[in-house]
N, C-alpha and C positions, 0 to 999 in steps of 0.2 A: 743335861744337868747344868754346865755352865751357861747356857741360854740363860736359865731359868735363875741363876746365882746373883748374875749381874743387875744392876740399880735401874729403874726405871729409865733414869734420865740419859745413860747410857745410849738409848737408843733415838733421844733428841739428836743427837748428834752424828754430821753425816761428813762423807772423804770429799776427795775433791777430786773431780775429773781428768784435771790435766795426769793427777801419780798415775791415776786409773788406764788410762790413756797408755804412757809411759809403758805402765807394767806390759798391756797389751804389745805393744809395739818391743819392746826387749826379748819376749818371748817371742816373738814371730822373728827377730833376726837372729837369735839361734837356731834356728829352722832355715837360716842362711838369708832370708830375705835380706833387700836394700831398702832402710825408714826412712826419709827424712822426717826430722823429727820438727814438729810444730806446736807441739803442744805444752809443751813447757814454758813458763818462764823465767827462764834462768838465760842470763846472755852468754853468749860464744867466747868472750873476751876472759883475756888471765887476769888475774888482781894483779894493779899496777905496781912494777917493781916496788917503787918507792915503801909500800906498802908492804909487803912480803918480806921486805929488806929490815924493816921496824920493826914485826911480826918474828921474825925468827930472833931477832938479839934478843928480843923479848923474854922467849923461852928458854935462849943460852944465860941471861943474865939474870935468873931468878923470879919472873914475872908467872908463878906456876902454880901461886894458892890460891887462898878466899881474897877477894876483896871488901870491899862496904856492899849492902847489898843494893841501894843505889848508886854504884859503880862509883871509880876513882873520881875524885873532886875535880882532877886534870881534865878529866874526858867529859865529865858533865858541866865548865867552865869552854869544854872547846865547842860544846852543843852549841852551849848560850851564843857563844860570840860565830856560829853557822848561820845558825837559825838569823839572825840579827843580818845578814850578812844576803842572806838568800830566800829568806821567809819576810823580813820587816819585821819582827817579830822580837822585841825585848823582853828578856828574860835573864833569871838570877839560876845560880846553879840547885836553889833548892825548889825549882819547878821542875827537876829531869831529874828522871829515872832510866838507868841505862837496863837493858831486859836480854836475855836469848834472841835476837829475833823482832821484827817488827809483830809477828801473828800475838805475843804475852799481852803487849798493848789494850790490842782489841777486845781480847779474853778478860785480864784485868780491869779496863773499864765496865764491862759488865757489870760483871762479878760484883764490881766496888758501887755502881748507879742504879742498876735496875732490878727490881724487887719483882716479884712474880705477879703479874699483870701490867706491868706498866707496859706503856705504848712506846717500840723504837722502832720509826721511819727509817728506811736503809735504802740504797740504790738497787734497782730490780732490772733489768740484767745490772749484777754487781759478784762483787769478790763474795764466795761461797761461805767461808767464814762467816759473814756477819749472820747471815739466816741463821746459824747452827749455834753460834755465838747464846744468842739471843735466844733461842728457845730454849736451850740448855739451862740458862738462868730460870727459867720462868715468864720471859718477856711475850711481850705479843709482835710478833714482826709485821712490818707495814710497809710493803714496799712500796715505791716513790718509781713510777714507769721511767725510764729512761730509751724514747722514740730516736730511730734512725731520720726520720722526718725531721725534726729540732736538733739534730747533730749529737747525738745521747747529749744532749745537754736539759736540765730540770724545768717542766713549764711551773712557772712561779704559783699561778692559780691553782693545778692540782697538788699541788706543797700547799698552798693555804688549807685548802679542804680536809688534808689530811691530818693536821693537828687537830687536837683534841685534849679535854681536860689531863687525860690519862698518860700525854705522851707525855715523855721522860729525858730520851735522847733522839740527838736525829746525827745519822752517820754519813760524813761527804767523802767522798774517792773522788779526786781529781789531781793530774789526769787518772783516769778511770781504768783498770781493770774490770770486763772484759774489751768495754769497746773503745778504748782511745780516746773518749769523749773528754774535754778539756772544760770547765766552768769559767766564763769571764768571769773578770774582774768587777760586773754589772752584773752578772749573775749570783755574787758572791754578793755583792751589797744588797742584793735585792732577797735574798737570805735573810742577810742581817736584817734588814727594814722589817721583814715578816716576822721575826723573833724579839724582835725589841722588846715589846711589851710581855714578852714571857720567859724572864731570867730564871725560872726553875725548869727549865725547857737546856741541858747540857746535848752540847755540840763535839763529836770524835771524827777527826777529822783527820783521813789516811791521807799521808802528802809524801808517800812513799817512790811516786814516780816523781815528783816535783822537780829533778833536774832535770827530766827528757821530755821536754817540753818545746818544739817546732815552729808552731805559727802563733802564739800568743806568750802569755804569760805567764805563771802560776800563781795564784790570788791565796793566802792563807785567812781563812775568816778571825782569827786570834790575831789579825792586825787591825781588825778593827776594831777603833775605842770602845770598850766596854764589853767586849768578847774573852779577850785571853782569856780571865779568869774562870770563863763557864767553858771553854775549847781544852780539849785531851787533841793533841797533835801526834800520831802515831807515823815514827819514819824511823829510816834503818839505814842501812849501807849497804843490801843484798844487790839491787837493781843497779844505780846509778855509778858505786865502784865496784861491780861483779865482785861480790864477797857473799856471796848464796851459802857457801859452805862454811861462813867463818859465827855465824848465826850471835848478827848481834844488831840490835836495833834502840828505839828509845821514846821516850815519852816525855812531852813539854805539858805542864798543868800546872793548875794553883798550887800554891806550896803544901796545902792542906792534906790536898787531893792524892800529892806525892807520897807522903807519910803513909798513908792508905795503901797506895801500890808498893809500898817499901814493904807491908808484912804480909800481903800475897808474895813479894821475891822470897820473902826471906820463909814461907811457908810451901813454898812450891820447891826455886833451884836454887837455893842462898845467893847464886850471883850469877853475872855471865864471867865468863873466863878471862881470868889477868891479862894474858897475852894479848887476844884481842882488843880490849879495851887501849891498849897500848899502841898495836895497828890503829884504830880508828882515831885516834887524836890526829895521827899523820895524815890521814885519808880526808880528814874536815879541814884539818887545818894546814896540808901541805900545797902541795900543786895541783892544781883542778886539770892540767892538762888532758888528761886521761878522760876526764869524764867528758870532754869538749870534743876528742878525738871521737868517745864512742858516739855522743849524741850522733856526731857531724855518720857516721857509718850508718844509725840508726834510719836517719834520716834521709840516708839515699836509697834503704831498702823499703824503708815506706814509700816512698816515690815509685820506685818500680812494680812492688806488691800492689800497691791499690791500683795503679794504672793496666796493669797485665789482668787483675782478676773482674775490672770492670769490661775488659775487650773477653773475656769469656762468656758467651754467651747463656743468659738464663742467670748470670751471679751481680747483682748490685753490691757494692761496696764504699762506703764514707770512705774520707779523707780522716785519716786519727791527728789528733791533734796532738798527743803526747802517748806515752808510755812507749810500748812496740809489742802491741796487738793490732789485729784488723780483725772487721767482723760482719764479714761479707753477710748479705741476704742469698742464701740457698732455697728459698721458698716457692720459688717457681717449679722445682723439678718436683714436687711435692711429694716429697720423703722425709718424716719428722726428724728432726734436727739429727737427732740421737744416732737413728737409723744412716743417715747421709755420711755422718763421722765414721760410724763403723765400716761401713763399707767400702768408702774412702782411704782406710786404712788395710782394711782387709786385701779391698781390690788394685788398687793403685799406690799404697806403700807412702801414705803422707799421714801421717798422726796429726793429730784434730781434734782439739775439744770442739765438744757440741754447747749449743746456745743455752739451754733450760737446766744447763749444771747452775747455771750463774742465775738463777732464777727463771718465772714463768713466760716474763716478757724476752724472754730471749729465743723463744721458739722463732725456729724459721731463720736461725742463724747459725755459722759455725764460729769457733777462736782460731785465729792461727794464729803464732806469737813469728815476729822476723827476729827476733833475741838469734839468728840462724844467718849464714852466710850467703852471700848474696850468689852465690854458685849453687847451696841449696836450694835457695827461693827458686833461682829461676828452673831446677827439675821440677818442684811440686808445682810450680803452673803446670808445666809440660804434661805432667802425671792429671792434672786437676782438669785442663781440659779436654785431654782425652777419654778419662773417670764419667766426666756429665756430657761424654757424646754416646754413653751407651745408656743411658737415663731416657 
């Protein structure tokens, strides 16, 4: 009966593997097993005192109601002067919107751009939201292949082919969820150059890993002249200051654009939460140490991860360039992605998204996220090459 109750569109809309994953793996260590766990992306790391320490006076001192529903002018003033700071990116406080969460962003630019048929190009292996995103509206999704050959980075020629009268938005991840892949700063102009001539063509641009970034740089296309105003810039504070559970994220856009996402807040969850807003000034605007420490961790477990899982024989694996994913090629032992994670998990105790959660071009690959200690990493090798010596 409830099957049949519920709205069509309900069923455009799909979970995401990592909880999927998760759920599997909680259930089997009540059952006593030992997980490590890989599959998530949430990092190991506590929210830095400093933060916690803001975060509760907050609470103690009255910070407990509604706010504006695009969040305190304070917090949306310490956006501007972040973004400016680490983005290149000038802006006024009435281009931010502060949200639950970086995923409302995503959601809301939909909702707010793309009308039922229009054409949004999104990264294919990419963040599972955008597909579901997108069809939920009405949209037609177009995924944009993202090759381990090119370093999941975008060949500019199959992006020129893919626009069309009908596209609407095109959606960038960089650094990328699932695969680490990082877009120069040449790749980013070379975007631009291809979009020039089509100003009704809106740019959503996830730069939610943008402080763990390794070997290059973070490129935000809303820095270049004549972008901002068509760029929805979606970032948070879940990744870079471990605040997963404080679910608060934000949106840089035209001021227009804002007003827009102001009566989706204000129609959805009237705001995100006093207190936090109050943490997150300190978190943008206090000491970056924290997030310099975690890089600097992230970054010796990527070293070790891709180096160990490319000496297992049968698994190729890139170098990630940012975030802290790897996304090893499992295609040799030739077991669909899907099947290699379960079993993986089943049989050797290592949770694992599989590649085709994140779309079709991801077959033939698994996630592991190192957001995990470097004493777990190195059992899941242990566990991983012993796993594909009975393959």
């Amino acid at each position: 009966m409830i099957k049949n109750a519920v709205a069509d569109r309900m069923h455009l809309l799909e979970g995401e593997s990592a909880f999927t994953v998760l759920a599997r793996a909680r259930a089997l260590e009540e059952q006593g097993r030992h997980i490590i766990h890989m599959e998530i992306g949430q990092p190991d790391f506590e929210t830095p005192p400093n933060i916690i320490d803001v975060g509760c006076k907050a609470i103690t001192g009255g910070y407990t109601g509604y706010t504006p529903a695009p969040g305190y002018p304070e917090l949306r003033q310490a956006v501007t002067d972040y973004a400016k700071r680490y983005k290149n990116v000038d802006a006024s406080r009435e281009d931010v919107v502060i949200t639950t969460g970086t995923k409302p962003v995503i959601f809301y630019t939909m909702l707010m751009l793309v009308n039922p048929g229009d054409e949004v190009i999104y990264p294919n292996p990419g963040f599972p939201a955008y597909n579901s995103c997108i069809r939920f509206v009405g949209g037609i999704p177009v995924p944009l292949k993202l090759s381990a050959e090119n370093d999941f980075r975008l060949d500019p020629d199959e992006f020129k082919e893919l626009i069309t009268e009908k596209t609407k938005l095109i959606i960038l991840n960089s650094p990328s969820n699932p695969t680490g892949g990082v877009f120069t700063c040449e790749d980013i102009l070379e975007i631009a150059n291809i979009l020039k001539d089509r100003p009704d063509i809106f740019i959503l641009s996830d730069e939610i890993y943008d402080r763990l970034v390794y070997d290059d740089e973070a490129c935000s296309i809303a820095s270049i002249p004549g972008f901002k105003g068509r760029t929805i810039i979606a970032d948070g504070l879940s990744k870079a200051y471990a605040m997963t559970g404080w679910r608060l994220g934000y949106g840089i856009m035209h001021p227009d654009l804002a007003k827009h996402m102001e009566l989706l807040v204000i129609n959805s969850n009237s705001c995100a939460a006093a207190f936090t807003q109050i943490a997150a000034i300190e978190a943008l605007s206090g000491s970056q140490n924290a997030v310099e420490s975690m890089c600097a961790d992230f970054l010796q477990r990527r070293d070790y991860l891709t180096a160990a899982l490319n000496a297992i024989d049968g698994i190729s694996c890139r170098l990630p360039r940012g975030a802290f994913y790897v996304f090893p090629d499992i295609s040799s032992f030739g077991l669909p992605c899907e099947l290699f994670a379960e079993r993986l998990l089943n049989e050797a105790g290592v949770a694992a998204s599989w590649g085709t959660a994140f779309g079709k071009f991801g077959e033939g690959h698994i996630r592991l996220s190192y957001a995990t200690s470097l004493d777990n990493i190195k059992i899941a090798i242990d566990r991983i090459e012993q796993f594909t010596k009975t393959l």
